[in-house]
SETI-9667 format. One record per atom (N, C-alpha, C): x, y, z; residue in one letter; residue number from 1; atom name. Coordinates in Angstrom, 3 decimals, padded with zeros to 6 digits. Each point is the difference from the previous one (the first is absolute). Example, Ala and Ser with C-alpha at 12.3 -4.5 7.8 and 13.67 -1.06 7.14 Angstrom:
<nodes>
> 013.190	-005.690	007.800	A	1	N
> -000.890	001.190	000.000	A	1	CA
> 000.900	001.200	000.000	A	1	C
> -000.350	001.050	-000.720	S	2	N
> 000.820	001.190	000.060	S	2	CA
> -000.770	001.090	000.730	S	2	C
</nodes>
This chain:
<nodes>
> 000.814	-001.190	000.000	X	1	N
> -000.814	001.190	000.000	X	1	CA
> 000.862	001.261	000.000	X	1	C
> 001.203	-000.340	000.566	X	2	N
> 000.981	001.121	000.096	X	2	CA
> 000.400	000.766	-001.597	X	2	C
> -000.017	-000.841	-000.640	X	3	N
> 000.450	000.024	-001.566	X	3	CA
> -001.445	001.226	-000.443	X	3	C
> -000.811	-000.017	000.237	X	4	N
> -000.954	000.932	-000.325	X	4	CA
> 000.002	001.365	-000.202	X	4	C
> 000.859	000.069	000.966	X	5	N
> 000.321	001.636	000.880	X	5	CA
> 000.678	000.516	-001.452	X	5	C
> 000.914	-000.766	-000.839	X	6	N
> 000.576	000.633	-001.172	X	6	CA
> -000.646	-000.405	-001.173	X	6	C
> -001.064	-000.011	000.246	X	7	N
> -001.198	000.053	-001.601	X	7	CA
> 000.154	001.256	-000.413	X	7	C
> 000.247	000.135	-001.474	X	8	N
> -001.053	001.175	-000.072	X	8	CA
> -000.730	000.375	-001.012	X	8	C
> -000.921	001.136	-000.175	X	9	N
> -000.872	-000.364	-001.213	X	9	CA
> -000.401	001.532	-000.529	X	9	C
> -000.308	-000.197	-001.306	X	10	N
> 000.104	001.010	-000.552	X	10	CA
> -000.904	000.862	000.615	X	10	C
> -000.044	001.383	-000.377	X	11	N
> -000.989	000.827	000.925	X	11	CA
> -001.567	-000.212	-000.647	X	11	C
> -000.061	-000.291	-001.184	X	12	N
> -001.313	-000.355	-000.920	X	12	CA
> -000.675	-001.061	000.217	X	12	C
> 001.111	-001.278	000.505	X	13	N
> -000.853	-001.043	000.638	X	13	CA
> -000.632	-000.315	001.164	X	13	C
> -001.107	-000.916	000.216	X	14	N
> 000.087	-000.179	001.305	X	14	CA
> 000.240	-001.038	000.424	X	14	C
> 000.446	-001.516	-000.547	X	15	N
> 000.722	-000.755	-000.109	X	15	CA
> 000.361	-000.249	-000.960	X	15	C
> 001.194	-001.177	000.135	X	16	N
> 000.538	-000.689	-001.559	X	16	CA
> -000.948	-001.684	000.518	X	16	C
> 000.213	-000.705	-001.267	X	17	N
> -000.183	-001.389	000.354	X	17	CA
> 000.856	-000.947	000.505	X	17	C
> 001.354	000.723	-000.343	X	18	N
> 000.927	-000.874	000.969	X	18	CA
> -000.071	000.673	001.940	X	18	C
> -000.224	000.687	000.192	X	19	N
> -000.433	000.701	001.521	X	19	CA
> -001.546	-001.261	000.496	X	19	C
> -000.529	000.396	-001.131	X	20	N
> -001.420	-000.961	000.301	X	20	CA
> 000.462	-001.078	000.590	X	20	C
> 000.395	-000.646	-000.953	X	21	N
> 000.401	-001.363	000.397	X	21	CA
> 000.645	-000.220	000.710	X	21	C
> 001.416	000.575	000.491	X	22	N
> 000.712	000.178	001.117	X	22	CA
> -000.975	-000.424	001.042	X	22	C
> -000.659	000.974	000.383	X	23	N
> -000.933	000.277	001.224	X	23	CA
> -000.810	-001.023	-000.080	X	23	C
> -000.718	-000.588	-000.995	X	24	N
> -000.550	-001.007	000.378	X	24	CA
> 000.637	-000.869	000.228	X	24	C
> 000.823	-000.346	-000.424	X	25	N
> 001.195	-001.834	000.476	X	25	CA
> -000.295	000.237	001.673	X	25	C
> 000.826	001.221	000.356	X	26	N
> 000.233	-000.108	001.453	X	26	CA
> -001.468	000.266	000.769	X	26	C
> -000.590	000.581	-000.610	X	27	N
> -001.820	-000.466	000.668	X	27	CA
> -000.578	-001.232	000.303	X	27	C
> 000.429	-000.244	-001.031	X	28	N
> -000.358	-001.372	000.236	X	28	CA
> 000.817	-000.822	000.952	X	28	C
> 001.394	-000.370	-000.419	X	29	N
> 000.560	-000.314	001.193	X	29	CA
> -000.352	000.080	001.243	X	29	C
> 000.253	000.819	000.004	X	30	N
> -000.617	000.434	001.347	X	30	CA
> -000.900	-000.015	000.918	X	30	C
> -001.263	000.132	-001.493	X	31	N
> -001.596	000.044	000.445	X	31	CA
> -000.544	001.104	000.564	X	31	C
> 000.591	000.921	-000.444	X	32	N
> -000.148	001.662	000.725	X	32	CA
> -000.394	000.882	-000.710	X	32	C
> -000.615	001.224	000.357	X	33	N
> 000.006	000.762	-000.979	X	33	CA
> 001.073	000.966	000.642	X	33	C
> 000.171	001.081	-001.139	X	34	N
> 001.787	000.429	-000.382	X	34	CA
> -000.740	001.318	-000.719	X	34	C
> 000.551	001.497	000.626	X	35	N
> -000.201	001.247	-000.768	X	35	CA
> 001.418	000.350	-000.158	X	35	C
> 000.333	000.635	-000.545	X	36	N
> 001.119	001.080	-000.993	X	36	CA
> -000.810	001.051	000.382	X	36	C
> 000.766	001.137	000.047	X	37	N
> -000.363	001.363	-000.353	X	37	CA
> 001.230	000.846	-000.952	X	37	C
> -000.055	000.713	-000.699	X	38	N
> 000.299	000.449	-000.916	X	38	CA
> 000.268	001.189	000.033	X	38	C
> 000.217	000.963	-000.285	X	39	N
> 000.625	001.559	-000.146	X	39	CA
> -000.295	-000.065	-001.449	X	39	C
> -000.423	001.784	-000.393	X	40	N
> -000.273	000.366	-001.271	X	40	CA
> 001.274	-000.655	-000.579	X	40	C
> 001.070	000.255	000.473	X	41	N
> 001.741	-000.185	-001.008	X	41	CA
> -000.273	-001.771	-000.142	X	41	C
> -000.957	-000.818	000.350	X	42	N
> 000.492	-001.651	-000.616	X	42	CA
> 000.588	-000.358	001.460	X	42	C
> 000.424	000.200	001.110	X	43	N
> 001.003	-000.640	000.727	X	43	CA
> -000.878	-000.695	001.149	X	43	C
> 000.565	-000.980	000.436	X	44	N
> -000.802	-000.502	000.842	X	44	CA
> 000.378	000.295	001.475	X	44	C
> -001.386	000.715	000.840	X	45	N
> 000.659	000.486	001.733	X	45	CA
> -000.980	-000.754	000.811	X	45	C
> -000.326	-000.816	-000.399	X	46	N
> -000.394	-001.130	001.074	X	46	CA
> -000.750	-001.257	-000.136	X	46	C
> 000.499	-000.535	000.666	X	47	N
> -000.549	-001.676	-000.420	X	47	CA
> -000.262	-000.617	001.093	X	47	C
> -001.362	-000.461	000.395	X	48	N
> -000.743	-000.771	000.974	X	48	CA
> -000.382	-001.151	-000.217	X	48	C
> -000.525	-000.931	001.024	X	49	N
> -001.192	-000.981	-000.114	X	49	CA
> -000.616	000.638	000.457	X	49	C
> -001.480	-000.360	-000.629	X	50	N
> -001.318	000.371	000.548	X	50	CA
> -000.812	000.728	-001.308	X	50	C
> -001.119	000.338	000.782	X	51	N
> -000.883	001.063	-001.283	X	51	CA
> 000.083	001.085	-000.157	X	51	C
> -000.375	001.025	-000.682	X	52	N
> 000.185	001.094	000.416	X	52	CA
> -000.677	000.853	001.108	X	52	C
> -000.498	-000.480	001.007	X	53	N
> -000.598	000.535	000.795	X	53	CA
> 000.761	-000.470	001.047	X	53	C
> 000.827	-000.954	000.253	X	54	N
> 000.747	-000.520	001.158	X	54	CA
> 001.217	000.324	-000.082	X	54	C
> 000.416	001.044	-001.499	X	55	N
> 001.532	000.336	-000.568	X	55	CA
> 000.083	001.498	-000.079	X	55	C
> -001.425	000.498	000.373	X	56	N
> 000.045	001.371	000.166	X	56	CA
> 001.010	000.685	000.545	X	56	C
> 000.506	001.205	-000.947	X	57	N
> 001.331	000.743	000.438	X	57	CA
> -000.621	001.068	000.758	X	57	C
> 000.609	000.214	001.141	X	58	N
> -000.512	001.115	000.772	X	58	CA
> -000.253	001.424	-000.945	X	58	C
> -000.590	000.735	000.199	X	59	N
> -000.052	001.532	-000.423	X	59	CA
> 001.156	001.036	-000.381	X	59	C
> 000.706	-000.115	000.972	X	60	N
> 001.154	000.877	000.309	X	60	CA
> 000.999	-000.330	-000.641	X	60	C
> -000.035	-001.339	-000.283	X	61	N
> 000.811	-000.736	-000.631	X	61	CA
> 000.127	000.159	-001.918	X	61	C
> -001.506	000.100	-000.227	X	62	N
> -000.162	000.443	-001.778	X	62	CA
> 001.068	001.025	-000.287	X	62	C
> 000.602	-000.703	-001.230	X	63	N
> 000.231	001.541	-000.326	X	63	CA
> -000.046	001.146	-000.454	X	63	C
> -001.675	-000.031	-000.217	X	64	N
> -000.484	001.647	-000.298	X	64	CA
> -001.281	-000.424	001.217	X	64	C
> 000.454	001.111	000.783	X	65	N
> -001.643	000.063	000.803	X	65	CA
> -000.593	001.036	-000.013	X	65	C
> -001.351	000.077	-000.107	X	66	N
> -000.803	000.782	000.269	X	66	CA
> -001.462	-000.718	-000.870	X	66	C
> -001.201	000.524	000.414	X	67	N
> -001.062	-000.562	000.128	X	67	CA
> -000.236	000.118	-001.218	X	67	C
> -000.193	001.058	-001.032	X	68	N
> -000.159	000.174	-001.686	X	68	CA
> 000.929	-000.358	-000.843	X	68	C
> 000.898	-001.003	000.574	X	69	N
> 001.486	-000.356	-001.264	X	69	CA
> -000.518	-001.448	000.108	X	69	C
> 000.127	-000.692	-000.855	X	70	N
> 000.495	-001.820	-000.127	X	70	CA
> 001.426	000.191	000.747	X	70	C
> 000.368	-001.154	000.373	X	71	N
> 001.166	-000.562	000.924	X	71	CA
> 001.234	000.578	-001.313	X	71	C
> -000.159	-000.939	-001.480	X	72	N
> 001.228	-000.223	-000.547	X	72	CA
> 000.338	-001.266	-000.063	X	72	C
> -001.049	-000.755	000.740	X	73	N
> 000.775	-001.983	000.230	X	73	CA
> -001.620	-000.576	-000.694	X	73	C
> 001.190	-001.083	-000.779	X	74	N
> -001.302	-000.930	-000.363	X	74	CA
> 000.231	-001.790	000.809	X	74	C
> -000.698	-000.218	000.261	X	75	N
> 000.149	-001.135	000.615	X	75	CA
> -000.248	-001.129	-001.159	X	75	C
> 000.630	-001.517	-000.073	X	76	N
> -000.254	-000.811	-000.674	X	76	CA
> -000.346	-001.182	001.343	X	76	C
> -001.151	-000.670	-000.035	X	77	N
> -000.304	-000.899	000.803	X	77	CA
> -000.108	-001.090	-000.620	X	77	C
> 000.936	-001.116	000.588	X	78	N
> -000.363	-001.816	-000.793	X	78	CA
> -000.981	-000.550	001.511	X	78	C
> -000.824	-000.336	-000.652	X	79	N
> -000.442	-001.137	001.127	X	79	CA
> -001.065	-001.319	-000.102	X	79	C
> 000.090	-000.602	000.467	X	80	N
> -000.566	-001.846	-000.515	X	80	CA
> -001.383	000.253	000.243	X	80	C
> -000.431	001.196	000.518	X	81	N
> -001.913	000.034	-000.196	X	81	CA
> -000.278	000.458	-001.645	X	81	C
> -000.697	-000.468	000.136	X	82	N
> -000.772	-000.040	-001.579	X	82	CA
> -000.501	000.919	-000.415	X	82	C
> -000.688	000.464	001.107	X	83	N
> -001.176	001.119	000.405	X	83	CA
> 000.660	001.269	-000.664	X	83	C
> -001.281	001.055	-000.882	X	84	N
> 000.384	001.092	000.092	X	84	CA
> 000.555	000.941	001.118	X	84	C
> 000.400	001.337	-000.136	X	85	N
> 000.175	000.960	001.327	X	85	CA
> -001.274	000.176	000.560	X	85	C
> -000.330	000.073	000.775	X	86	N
> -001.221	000.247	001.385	X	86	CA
> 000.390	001.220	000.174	X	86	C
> -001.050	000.404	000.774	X	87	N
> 000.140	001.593	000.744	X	87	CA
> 000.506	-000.051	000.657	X	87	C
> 001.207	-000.758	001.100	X	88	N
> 000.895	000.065	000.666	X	88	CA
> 001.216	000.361	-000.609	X	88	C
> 000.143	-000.798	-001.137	X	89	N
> 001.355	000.622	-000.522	X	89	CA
> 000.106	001.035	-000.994	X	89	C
> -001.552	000.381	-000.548	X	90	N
> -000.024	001.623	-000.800	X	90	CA
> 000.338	000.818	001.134	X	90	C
> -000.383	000.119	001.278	X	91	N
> 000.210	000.606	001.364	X	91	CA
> 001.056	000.490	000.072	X	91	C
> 001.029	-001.445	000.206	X	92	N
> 001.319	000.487	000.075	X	92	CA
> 000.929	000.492	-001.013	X	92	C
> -000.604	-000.087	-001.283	X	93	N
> 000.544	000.844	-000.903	X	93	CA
> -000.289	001.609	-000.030	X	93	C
> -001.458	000.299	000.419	X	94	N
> -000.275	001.313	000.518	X	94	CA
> 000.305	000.259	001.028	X	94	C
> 000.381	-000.576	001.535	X	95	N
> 000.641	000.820	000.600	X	95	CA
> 001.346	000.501	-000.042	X	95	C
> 000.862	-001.120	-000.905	X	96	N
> 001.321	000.444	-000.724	X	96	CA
> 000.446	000.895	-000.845	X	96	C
> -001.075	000.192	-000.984	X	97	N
> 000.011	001.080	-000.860	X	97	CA
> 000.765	-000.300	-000.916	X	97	C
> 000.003	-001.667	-000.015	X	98	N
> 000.801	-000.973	-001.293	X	98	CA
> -000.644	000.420	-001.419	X	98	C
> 001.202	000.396	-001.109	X	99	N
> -000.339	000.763	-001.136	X	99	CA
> -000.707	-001.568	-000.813	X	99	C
> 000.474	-001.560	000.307	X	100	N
> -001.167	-000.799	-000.910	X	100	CA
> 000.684	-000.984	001.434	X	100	C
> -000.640	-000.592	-000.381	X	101	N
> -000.389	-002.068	001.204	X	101	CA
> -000.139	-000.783	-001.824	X	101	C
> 001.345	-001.107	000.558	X	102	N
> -000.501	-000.848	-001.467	X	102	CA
> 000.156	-001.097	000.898	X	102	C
> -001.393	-000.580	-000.231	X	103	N
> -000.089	-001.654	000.831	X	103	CA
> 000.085	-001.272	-001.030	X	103	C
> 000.645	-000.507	000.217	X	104	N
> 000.525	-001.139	-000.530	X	104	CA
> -000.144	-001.391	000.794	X	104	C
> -001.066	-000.752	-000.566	X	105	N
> -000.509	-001.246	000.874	X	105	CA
> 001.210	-001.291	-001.104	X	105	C
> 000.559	-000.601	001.220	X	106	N
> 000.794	-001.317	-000.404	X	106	CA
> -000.994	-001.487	000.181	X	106	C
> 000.335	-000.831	-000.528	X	107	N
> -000.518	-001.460	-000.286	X	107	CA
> 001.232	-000.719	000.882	X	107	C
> -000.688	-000.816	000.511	X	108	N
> 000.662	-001.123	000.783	X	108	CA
> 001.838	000.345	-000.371	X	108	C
> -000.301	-000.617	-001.860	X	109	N
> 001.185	000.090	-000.528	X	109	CA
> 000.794	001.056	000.149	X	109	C
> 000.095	000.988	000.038	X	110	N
> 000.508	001.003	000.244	X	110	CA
> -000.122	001.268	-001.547	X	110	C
> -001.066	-000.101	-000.276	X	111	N
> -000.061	000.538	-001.081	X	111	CA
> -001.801	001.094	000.003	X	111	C
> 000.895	000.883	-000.989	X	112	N
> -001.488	000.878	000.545	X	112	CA
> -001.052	000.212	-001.337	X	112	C
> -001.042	-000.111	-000.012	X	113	N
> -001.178	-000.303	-001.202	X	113	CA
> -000.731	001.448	-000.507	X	113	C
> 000.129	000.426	000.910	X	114	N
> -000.587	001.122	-000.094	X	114	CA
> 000.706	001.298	000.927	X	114	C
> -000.635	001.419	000.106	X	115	N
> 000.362	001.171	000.731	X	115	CA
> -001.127	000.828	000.229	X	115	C
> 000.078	000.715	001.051	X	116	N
> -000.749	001.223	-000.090	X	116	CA
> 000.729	001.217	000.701	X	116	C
> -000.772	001.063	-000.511	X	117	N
> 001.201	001.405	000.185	X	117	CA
> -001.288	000.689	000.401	X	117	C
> 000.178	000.847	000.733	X	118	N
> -000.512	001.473	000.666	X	118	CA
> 001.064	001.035	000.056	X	118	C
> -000.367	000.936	-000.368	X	119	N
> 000.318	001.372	000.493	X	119	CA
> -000.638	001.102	000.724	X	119	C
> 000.605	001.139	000.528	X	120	N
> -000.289	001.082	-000.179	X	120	CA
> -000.529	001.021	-000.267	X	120	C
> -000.720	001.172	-000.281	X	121	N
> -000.192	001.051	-000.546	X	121	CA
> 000.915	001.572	000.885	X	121	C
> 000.728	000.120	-000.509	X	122	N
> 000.336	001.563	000.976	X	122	CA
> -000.998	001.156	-000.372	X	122	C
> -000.643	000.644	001.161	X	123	N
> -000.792	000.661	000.541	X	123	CA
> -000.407	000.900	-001.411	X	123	C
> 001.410	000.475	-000.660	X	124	N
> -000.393	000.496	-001.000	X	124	CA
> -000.620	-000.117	-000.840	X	124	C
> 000.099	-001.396	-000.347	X	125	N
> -000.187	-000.664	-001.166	X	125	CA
> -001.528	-000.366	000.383	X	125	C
> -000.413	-000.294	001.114	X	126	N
> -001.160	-000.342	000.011	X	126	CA
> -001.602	001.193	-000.013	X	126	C
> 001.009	001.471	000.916	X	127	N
> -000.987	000.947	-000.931	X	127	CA
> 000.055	000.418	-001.293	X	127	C
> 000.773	-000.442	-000.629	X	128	N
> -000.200	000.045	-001.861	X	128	CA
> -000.932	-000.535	-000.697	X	128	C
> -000.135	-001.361	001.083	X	129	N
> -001.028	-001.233	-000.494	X	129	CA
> -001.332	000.894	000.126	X	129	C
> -000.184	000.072	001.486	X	130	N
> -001.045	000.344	000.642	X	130	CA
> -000.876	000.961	-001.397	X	130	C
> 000.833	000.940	-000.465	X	131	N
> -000.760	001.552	-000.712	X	131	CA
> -000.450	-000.406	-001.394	X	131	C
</nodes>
């Protein structure tokens, strides 16, 4: 898992398929679920077990805070539930102020079939919608 810490990825992506897969082998292994978080620049600043609601980075800790900015971090989550995101873990992507959540469900095998992604809107962007 240590090897992670020196991923990195372009600023346009939000994963590669070799990252995918990475993360799922050791999900599976494991039998865990596993977040990444990400920085706009591609680099990876943290790597947990758990979901994103049990991997929550403190506040103070983001590195852009304040209540009308996105964080700047996107989280990539592998984990062996099947299940879409629930309102627990859109939650913890809104209290993070995570710019996308890409959930990535693994198979026994260690391989993933599908994805789903959420994002964001910054404040701005969403009274543009609004008018």
């Amino acid at each position: 898992m240590e090897r992670l810490y020196r991923t990195r990825l372009s600023q346009d992506s939000l994963t590669t398929p070799e990252l995918a897969q990475r993360l799922a082998m050791v999900s599976a292994e494991l039998k865990e679920s596993i977040c990444i978080y990400l920085n706009r620049r591609g680099q990876v600043i943290r790597v947990a077990i758990g979901t994103p609601n049990q991997t929550k980075i403190p506040p103070l800790e983001l590195p852009r805070y304040g209540s009308d900015r996105l964080s700047g971090l996107r989280c990539i989550w592998v984990t062996p539930d099947p299940e879409p995101p629930n309102t627990t873990d859109l939650t913890a992507m809104l209290m993070q102020r995570l710019d996308a959540l890409v959930i990535l469900p693994v198979n026994p095998k260690g391989y993933t079939e599908r994805g789903y992604l959420a994002h964001l809107l910054p404040a701005t962007d969403i009274e543009l919608l609004e008018k």
